[in-house]
C-alpha positions in Angstrom: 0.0 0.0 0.0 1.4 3.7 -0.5 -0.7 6.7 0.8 -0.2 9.9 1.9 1.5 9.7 6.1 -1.6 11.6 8.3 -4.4 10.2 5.4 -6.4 8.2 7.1 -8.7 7.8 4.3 -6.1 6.5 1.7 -6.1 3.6 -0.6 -6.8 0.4 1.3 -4.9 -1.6 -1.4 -2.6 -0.7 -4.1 -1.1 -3.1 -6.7 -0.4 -6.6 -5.5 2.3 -8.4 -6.0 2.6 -12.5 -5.0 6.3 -13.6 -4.7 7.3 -17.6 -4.5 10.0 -18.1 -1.5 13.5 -17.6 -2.2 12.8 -15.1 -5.0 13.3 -11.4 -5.9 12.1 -8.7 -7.3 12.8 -5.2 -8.1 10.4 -2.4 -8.5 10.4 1.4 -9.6 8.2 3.3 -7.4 8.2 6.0 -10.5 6.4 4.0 -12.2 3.4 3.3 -10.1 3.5 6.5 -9.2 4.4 6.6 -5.8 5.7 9.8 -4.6 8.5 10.4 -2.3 6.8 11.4 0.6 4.6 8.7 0.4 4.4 5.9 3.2 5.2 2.6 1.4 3.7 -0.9 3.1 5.3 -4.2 1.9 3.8 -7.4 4.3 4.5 -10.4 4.4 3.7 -13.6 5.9 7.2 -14.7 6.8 10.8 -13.0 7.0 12.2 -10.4 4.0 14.2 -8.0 3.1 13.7 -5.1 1.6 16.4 -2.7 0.2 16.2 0.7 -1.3 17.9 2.7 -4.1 18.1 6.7 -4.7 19.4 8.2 -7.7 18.6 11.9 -7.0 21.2 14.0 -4.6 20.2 15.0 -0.8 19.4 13.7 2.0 17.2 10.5 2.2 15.9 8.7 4.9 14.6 5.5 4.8 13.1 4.1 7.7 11.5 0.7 8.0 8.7 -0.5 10.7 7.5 -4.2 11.1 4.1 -4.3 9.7 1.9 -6.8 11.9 -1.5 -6.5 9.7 
């Protein structure tokens, strides 16, 4: 899910994506649209990793926050 931080209202689903254990994936946030300051959810119903990349100068801050949905 990605929504706005302080929207309470925002989407309750965004597009889904099913991986098989032991496999990757990579995806550009750009292209779904997903704006920087934009909360980004990613559950799961067992342990993962999740990395980030950033191609623009600055700052960035990436913080990440078990999700127990």
């Amino acid at each position: 899910m990605a929504s706005v931080p302080g929207d309470v209202d925002g989407p309750t689903s965004a597009p889904a994506i099913a991986l098989a254990p032991g496999k990757t994936a990579r995806f550009d946030l750009d292209e779904w649209g997903i704006d920087p300051s934009q909360v980004l959810v990613v559950s799961a119903d067992g342990p993962i990793v999740v990395g980030r990349e950033t191609y623009a100068g600055g700052v960035s801050l990436a913080l990440a926050v078990p999700f127990r949905g």
